[in-house]
N, C-alpha and C positions, 0 to 999 in steps of 0.2 A: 484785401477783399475777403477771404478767406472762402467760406461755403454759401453766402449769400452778399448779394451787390446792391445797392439801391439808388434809385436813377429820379431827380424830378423832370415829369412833362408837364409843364400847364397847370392843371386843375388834377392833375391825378400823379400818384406816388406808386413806381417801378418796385419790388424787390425780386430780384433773378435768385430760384438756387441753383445753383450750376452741379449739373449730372456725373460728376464725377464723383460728386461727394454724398450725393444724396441717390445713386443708383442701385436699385433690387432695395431701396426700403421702403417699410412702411411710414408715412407721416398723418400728421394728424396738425391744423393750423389753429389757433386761438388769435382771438383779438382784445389785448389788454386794453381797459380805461384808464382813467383819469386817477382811479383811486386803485389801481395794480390788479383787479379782478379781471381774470382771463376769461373770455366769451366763446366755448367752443365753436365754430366754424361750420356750417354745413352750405346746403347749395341754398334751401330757401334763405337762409339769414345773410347768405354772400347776396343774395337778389335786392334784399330789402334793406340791407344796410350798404350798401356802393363798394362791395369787393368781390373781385374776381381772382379765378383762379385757372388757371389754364396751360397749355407747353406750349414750348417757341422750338424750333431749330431740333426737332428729332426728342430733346428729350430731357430739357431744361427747364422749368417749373416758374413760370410767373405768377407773383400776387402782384395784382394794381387796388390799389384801394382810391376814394373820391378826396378830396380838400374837407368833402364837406359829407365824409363817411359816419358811421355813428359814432363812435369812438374816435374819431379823431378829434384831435384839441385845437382848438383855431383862437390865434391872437396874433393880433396887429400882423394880418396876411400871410401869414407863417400857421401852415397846420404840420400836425404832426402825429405820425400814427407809430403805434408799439406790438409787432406781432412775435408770437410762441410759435414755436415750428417743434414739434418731435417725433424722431426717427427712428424707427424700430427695426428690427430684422422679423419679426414675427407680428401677424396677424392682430393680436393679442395686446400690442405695444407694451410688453415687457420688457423689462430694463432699456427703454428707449432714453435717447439722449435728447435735452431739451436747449436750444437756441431760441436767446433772444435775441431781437432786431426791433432798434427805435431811430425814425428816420424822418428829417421836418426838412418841406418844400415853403419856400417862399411862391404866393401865389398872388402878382397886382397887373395892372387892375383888374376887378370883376368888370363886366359887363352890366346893364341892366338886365338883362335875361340872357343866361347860358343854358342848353341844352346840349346835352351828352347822350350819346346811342352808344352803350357801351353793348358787350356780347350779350350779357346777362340781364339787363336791363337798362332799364330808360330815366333819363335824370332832368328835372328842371328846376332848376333858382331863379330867384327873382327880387330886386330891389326891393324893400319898403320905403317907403312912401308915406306920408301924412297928408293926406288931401284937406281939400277946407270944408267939406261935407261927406258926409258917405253917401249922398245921392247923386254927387256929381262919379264918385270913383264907382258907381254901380249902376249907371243909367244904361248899359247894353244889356244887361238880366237885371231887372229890379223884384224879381218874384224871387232870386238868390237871398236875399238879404231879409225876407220874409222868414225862409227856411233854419235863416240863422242865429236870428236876434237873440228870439226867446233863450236855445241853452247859452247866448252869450252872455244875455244878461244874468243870468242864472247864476253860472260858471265863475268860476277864479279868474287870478291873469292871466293862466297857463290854456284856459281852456281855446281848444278852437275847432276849425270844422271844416270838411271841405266836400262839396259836392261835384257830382259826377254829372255831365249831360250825354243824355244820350239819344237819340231819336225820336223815340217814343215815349221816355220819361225824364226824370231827374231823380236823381240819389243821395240823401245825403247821410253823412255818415261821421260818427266821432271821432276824434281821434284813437282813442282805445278801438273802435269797430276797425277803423282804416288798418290801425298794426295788425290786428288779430287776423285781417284778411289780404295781409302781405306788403302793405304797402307802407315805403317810409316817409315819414315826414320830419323834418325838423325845420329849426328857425333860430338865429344867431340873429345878434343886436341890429343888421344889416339887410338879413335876407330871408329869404321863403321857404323851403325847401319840398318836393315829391320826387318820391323816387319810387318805379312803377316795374315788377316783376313784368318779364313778356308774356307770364301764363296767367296776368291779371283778369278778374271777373271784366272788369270795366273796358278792356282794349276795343276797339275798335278798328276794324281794316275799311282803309280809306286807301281808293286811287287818285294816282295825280300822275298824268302824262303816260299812262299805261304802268308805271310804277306803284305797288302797293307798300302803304305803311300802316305801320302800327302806331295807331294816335290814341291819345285819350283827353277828353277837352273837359275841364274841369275848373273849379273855382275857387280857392282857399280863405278861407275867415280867419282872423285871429283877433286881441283887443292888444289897444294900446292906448296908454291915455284916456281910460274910460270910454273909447270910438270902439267903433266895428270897422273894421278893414279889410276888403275883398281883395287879393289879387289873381288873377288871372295865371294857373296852372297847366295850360295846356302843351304837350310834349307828341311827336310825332318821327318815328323812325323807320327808314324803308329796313323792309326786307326782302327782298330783290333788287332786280335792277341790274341783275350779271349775267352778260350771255359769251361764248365764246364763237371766234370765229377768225380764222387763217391764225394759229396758234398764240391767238391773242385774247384777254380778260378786257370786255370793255366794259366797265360800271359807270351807272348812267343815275344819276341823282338830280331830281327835279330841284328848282331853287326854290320857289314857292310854294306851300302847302297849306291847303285851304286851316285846318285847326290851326295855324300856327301865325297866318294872315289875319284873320275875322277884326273886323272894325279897323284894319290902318287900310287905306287910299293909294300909299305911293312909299315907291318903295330903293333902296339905293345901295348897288352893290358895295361892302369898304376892302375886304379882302377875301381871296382863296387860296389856300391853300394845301396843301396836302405829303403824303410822307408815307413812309413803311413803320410798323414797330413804332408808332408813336415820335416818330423822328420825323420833323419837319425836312423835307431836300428843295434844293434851290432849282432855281430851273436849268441853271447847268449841267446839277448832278442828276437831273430829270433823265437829260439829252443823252450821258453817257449809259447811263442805264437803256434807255430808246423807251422811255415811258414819256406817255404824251397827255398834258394837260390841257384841254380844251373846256372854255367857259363860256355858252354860247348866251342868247338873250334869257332863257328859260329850264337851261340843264346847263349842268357841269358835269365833263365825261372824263375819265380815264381808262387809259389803254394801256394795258402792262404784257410786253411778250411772255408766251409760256416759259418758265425756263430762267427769266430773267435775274439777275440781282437782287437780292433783299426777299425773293423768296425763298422756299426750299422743297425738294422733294419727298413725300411720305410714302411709309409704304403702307397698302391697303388690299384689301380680300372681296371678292364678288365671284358666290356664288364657289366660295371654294377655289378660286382661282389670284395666283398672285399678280399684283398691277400694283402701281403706284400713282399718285395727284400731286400734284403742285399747287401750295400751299403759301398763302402771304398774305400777312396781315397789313393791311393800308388802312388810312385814316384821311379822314379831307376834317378841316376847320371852314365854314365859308360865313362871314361878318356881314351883313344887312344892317341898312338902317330905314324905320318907317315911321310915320308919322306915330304910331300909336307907342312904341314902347321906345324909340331911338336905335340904340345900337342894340343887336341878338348875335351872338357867338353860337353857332351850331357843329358841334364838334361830332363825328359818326367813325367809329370805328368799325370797320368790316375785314372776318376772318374770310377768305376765300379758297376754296379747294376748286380744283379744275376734276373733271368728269376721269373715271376709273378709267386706265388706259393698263390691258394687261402685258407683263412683260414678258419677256421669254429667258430663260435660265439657261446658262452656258454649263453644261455638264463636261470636264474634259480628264479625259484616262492616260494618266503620267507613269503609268507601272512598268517596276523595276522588272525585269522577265528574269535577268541572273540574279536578284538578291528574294526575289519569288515573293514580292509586296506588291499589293494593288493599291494604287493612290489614285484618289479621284479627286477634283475640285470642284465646288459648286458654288457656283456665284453670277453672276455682282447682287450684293445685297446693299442696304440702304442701313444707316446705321441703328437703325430703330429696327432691325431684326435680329433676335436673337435664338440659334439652335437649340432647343427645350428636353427630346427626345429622339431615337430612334425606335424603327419597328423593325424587325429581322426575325424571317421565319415567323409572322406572325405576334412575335413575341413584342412589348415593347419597353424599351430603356431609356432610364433618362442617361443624361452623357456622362455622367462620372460612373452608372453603372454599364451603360455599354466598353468602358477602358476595360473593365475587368473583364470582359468578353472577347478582349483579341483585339477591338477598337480604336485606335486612336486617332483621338479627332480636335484640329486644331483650327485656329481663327486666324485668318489671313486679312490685317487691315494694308488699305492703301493711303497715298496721300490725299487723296481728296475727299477721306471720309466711307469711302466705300467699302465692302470689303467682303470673301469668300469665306466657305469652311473648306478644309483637307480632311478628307477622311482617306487612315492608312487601313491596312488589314493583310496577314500573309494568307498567299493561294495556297494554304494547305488549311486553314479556317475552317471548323465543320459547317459553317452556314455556305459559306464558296460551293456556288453549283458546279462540278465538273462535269464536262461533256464531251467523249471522241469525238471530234469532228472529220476523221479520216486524215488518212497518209502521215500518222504522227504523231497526229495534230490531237489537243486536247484545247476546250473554249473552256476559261477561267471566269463566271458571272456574279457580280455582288450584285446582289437586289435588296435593296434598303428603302425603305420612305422617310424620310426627315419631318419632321415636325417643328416648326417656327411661331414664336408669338411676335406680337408688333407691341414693340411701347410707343405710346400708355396707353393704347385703346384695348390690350389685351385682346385684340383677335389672334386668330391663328389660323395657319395653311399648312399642307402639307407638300413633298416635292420626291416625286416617284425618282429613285436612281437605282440605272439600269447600266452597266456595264460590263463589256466583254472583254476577255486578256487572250488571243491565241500564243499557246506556246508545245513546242515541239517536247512532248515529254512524252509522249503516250508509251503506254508497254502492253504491246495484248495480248490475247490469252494464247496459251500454246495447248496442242492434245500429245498424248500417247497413245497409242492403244496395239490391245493384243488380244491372245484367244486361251483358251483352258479347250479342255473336251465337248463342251456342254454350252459356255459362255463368249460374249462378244464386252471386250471391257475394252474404255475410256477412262482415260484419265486426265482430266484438262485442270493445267496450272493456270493460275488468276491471272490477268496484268493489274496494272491500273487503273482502267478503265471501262472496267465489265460486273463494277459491285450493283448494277441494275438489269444489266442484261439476264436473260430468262433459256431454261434449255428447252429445245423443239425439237422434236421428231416429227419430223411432215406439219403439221399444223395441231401436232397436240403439243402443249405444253406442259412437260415432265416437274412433275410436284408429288413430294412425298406418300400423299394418298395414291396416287397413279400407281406408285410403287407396290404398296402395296395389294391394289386393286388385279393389277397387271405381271406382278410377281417378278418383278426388275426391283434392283438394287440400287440405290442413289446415297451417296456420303457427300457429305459439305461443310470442313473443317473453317472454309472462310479462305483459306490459301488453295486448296486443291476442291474440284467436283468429281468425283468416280462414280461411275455407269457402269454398271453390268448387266447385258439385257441376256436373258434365254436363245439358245440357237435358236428354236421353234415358238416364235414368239411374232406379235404383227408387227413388230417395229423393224422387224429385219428383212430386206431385201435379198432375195435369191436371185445367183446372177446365170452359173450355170452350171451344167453336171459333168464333171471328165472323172476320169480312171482315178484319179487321186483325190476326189473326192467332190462335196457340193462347193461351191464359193457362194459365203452368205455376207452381206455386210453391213454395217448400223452407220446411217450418216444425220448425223448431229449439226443442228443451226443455234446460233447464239445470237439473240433476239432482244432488240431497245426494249423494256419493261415497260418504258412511256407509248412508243408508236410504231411496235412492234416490227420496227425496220431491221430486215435481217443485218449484222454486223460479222460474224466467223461462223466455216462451215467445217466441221471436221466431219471425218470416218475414221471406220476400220475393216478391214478383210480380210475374213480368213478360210480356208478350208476345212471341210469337217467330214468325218468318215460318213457311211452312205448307214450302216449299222444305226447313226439315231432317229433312222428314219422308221426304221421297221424293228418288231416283237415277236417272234416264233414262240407261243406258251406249251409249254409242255401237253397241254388237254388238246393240240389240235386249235386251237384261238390263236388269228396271226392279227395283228395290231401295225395297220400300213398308213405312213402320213405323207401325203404327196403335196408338194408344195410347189407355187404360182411363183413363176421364173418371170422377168422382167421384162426380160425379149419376148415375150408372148403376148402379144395387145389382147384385153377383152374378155381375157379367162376371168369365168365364175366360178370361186371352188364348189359350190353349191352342185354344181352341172359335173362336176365327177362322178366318172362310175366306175367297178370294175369288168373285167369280161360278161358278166351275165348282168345287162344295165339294170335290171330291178336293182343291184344292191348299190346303197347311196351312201354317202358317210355320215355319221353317225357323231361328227363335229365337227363343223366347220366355220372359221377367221375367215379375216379381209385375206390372206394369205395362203391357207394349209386346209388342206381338208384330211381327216383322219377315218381311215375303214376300220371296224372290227368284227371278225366273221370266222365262219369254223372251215379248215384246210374242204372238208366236206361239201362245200357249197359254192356258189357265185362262180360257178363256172371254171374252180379250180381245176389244173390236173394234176396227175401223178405220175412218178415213173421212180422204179426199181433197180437196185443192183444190188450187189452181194454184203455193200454194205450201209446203203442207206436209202431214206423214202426224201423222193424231193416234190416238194408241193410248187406249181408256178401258177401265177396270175400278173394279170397288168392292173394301172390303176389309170383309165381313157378319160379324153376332153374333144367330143362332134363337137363342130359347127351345125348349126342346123340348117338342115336339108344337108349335110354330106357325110357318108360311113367313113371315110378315111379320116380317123383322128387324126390332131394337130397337137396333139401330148398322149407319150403312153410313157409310163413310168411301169416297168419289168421290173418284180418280185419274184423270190423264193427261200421255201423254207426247205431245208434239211434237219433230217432227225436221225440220230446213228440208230444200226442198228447192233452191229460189236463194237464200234469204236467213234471217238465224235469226230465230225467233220467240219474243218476250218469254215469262215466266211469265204463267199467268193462273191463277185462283184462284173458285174459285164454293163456295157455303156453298148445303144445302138443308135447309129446316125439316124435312122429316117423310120419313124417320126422322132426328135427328141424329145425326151432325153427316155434313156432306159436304163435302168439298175435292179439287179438280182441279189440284195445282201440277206442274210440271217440264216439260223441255223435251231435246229431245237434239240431234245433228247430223250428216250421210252420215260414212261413213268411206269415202275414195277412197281406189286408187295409181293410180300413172302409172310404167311401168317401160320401160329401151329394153330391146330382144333382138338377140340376133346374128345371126338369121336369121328366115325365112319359116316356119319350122318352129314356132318361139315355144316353142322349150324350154328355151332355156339363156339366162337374162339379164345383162345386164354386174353383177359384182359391183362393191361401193365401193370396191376397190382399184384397180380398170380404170379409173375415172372420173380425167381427160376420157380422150375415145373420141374416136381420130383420124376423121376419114371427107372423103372428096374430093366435089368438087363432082359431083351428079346419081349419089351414092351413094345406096343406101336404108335407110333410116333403118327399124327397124320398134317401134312402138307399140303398149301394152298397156292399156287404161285399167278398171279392175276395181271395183267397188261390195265395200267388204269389210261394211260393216255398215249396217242391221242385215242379219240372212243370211233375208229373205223371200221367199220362192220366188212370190209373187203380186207381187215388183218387177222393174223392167227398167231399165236404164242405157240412158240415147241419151245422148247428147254434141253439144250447145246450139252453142256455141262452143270455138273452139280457134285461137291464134297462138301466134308465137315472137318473141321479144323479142331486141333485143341485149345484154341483161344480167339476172342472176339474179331483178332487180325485175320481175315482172308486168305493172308499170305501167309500165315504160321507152318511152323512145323512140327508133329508131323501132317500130314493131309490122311485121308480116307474117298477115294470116287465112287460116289452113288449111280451119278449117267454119267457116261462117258459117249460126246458126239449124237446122244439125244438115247442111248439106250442102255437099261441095268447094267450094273456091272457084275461080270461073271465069274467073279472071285466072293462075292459076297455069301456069306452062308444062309444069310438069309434074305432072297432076292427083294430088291424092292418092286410094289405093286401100283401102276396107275390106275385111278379110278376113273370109270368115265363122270364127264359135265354134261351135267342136263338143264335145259332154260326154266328158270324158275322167276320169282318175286323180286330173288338178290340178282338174280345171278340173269342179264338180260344178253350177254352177248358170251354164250359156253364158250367159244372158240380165242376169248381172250385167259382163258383159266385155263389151266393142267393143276392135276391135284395125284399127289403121290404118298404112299405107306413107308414108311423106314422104319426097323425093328432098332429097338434102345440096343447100344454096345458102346463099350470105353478102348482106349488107345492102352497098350500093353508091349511091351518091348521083353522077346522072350517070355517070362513064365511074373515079369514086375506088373505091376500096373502103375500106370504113366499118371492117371488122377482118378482122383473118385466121380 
């Protein structure tokens, strides 16, 4: 049999190409003649010349061609037809392979009149005949034969003619006119022939019994014998007549039809028959089937269960959605005999599909968890569905380029024709969704959409797959953290499962502009995340104040990127000396930052004050409020001893309506005044919290002048300054900070050295305990300070005379 089979029915010639051999190509059909000219094939010339073309059984390719096709060769009941098949891989039918196929049906007896309702068209033959007048063969239309004479008389032997009735007119038309407008005609030594496209001008829909068909009642001429010879053309084929009901096809076929009736009287069933695929079945094979033939007075009905034998199932699309019909081709033959023509062969083939019924796809997840492959199966498919493409992430692939993508995807046939695809893929796959699901747990998701065409209708569906894999793998994140002087750091190592998660402080979410916006440090190698945020910074939490210092701490949330579900909470805590709270400036400027403890509901750093509430802070966060102000002011005090000035203040938080504050923060500053004095630190219970850190120190100058006047000083370009022995030297000695107008400069001690060191030796004392020294030969003079332009607070200045002299040891001199 090889790649094509051919089968005789009756009046029509089978060739099967069977789909294994002829699948994914292109073809192309020709129809040779008599003299080896190939006639390519399309759908009008399959209409008008009695061949069809069509699938069986999913996806098997039928040609049926007539006995009495145009090309076919008919002698002594034996016709025989020669078809070109060629099969391409490309579009283009390059280098396509070409197959012939010539195949002869013995076809006896004819009938006097055979009508055929193939898919594509409508067919009737008809005996000739020699009547003994042509008035007697034309006496039911005699105005036909009027229409005709003349081009017969005209005409060759070849010529002839056939008119069309129709309601309201008559048409007649040449032969050349009839081909040009689709319709075939021929005629053999024996018979008549029309053969009528269904999208014919001329069709008519006629009911009968609630059934409509497609008739055309018409009239054929031709000569023979120097006569005119009418015969009677008319062909009539339903098109419905199929309704379903309790999953049953019942086709309901009227026996009589008025076109195909006109002028006989009486009329006399001779056979019925019927069959699937052009196969006649007996009523046995009926019964085993449960197909039920009933031939009542005036219908012939058949009922074939959904589902049954001899049909088959296709698969189909509505609206985007996959379903499948049930599909069978049945044919009825039913033989009449009437007064007017004798015996009529009415052969009807009808292709049937049952109403879209959609199905539901079995999606099932077979995945390996220890060998970390996701296998999914999708199916039952029908055989006429074939995987085209994937789409993943958007992207889409046909199947040999999605392999190269991690994919593998195979075809699962069964035995009864059915059959799945597997698609593999490993859970470490960059398209594989990973997701924590808690306690472990990580969900493994492939989301793909499949893409399927159907042969040969070349529609197409698609098939959303969605599957989940829990498997206990998870690894998450861990922190460290610790402290410097100044900083609170984090260090949090990645797991597996946090390449979306997001870092939060309270409900901001940390991103690099933050960083720098906010003056926190943030690194992200991809393995590790490092945080460094500022002690006095608003992300940091103060918890409370003891002796050893504040406790500050930074608590970190690690947050779904998607839906911001917290997932890990880290911190860190540490202690920090009381010193980075507070600034003692040399001028007298103290710089206090008092910061909102936890344990305190309520508190607005805004509403800080210190002892004298006019003075407010001067910057204030969600957290810290900062004072800066002169020892001088805001209610500060002061107290004395021998060796240092100590400035105190608090930094208060009323409730309102109540004097007794609910936060005092205890400040002070020291300043030496011979020697510096360490930090000290005091904490007092009621009201919390209290601290006294910082410390400052004098700001002196010492400047020389050029005169007695003390208004013009040597600049550092003049420096050294020549001067001869028992010259005068004059001295300025100025207290610049802080600027307290309740302090006073004396001057303790004072010598001069032989070199820039203080501590050198040998030494020389000018004051000794704030007074000349009385070994000097030439005493030194203080001048008095008086308030002037420069000079606004005298009692910060001493200004003193020293006569030029060099160090001399005995009668040497020590330097020039």
């Amino acid at each position: 049999t090889g790649p094509m089979s051919s089968e005789c029915l009756g009046n029509l010639l089978r060739i099967t190409l069977t789909a294994e051999y002829f699948e994914d190509k292109y073809l192309s059909f020709s129809v040779v003649d008599r003299s080896g000219i190939a006639w390519d094939l399309d759908e009008a010339m399959a209409s008008q010349c009695g061949y069809t073309v069509t699938y069986s059984n999913w996806s098997n390719i039928e040609f049926r061609a007539s006995a009495l096709s145009c090309h076919s060769h008919l002698e002594k009941d034996v016709f025989t037809v020669t078809i070109e098949i060629k099969a391409s891989h490309t579009p283009d039918m390059k280098n396509a392979a070409t197959h012939l196929r010539s195949a002869s049906c013995r076809y006896d007896p004819w009938s006097p009149r055979e009508l055929v309702c193939e898919s594509n068209y409508m067919e009737v033959s008809v005996r000739k005949e020699v009547p003994q007048t042509v008035k007697d063969l034309i006496q039911d239309e005699p105005e036909d034969r009027t229409l005709a004479f003349p081009e017969a008389k005209a005409g060759k032997a070849s010529l002839w003619q056939i008119v069309f009735h129709q309601p309201e007119e008559k048409k007649a038309l040449l032969v050349s006119d009839a081909w040009s407008a689709g319709y075939g005609l021929n005629t053999t030594d024996t018979r008549v022939l029309l053969r009528i496209p269904y999208t014919a001008e001329q069709i008519q829909l006629v009911e009968a019994q609630g059934i409509t068909f497609s008739a055309v009642r018409s009239s054929t001429f031709y000569k023979q014998r120097w006569m005119i010879l009418m015969v009677d053309t008319a062909v009539a084929c339903p098109i419905d007549g199929v309704d379903y009901a309790n999953k049953t096809i019942i086709w309901t076929i009227p026996k009589y039809i008025q076109p195909l009736s006109a002028g006989a009287t009486s009329f006399k069933d001779v056979l019925v028959e019927a069959g699937v695929d052009l196969h006649k079945l007996s009523a046995k094979e009926m019964a085993s089937r449960k197909y039920v033939l009933l031939n009542d007075l005036n219908t012939i009905t058949m009922k074939i269960p959904i589902g049954a034998e001899g049909g088959y199932y296709k698969t189909s699309v509505r609206s985007g959605l996959h379903g499948t019909k049930y599909a069978i081709n049945l044919f009825l033959e039913h033989q009449w005999e009437d007064n007017k023509w004798g015996l009529t062969k009415h052969t009807i083939i009808k292709e049937i599909e049952t109403p879209f019924e959609q199905e539901q796809l079995t999606i099932i997840n077979n995945s390996n968890l220890s060998a970390r492959i996701m296998n999914v199966t999708v199916g039952m498919f029908l055989p006429d569905v074939e995987l085209v493409n994937l789409t993943i992430e958007g992207v889409t692939f046909a199947v040999p380029e999605a392999v190269q993508h991690g994919y593998l995807i195979r075809e699962i046939r069964y035995a009864n024709g059915s059959k799945a695809y597997g698609i593999q893929v490993l859970f470490d796959a960059p398209s594989i969704k990973k997701e924590y699901t808690g306690v472990d747990m990580r969900a493994y998701t492939l989301n793909v959409t499949l893409a399927f065409i159907i042969h040969p209708t070349s529609e197409t569906f698609a098939v959303p797959v969605i599957t989940v894999s829990a498997v206990k793998d998870a690894v998450l994140p861990s922190a460290r953290g610790f402290c410097d002087g100044r900083n609170l750091h984090l260090v949090i190592t990645r797991g597996n499962v946090d390449q979306n998660w997001l870092p939060f402080i309270s409900d901001w979410h940390l991103t690099p502009e933050h960083a720098q916006k906010y003056h926190y440090s943030m690194r992200d190698n991809g393995t590790h995340l490092a945080i460094s945020v500022p002690f006095l910074s608003s992300y940091v939490n103060y918890e409370d104040f003891h002796t050893s210092g504040i406790k500050a701490s930074l608590h970190l949330a690690l947050k779904d990127g998607m839906t911001l579900a917290k997932r890990r909470d880290f911190s860190v805590s540490c202690r920090f000396s009381p010193s980075e709270l507070i600034h003692c400036l040399p001028n007298g400027t103290v710089v206090i930052t008092a910061v909102k403890l936890v344990g305190i509901a309520g508190l607005d750093t805004s509403l800080f004050v210190l002892r004298d509430r006019q003075c407010k802070p001067s910057l204030v966060t969600e957290k810290t409020a900062t004072f800066k102000f002169n020892v001088n002011t805001c209610g500060t005090s002061r107290k004395f001893n021998s060796t240092t000035m100590t400035y105190e203040n608090d930094v208060l938080y009323f409730r309102r309506g109540n004097d007794t504050p609910v936060y005092q923060l205890k400040f002070v500053c020291s300043y030496a005044i011979k020697q510096t004095v360490d930090i000290r630190y005091e904490s007092k219970k009621n009201p919390p919290p209290s601290i006294k850190p910082g410390f400052g120190s004098l700001g002196l100058s010492l400047k020389l002048f050029k005169d007695k006047s003390y208004s013009e000083p040597y600049q550092e370009w003049e420096y050294p300054v020549v001067k001869y022995l028992r010259e005068s030297l004059y001295f300025e000695v100025e207290l610049l900070q802080p600027e307290d107008a309740r302090l006073e400069l004396n001057l303790d001690d004072c010598w001069a050295t032989n070199s820039e060191s203080q501590d050198s030796l040998p030494q020389w004392p000018i004051l000794i305990n704030g007074c000349v020294n009385s070994e000097d030969s030439y005493r030194t003079v203080f001048h008095e300070v008086n308030y002037s332009r420069r000079v606004k607070l005298p009692q910060h200045l001493k200004r003193l005379e020293v006569r030029m002299f060099t160090f001399v040891q005995g009668t040497t001199l020590l330097q020039e």
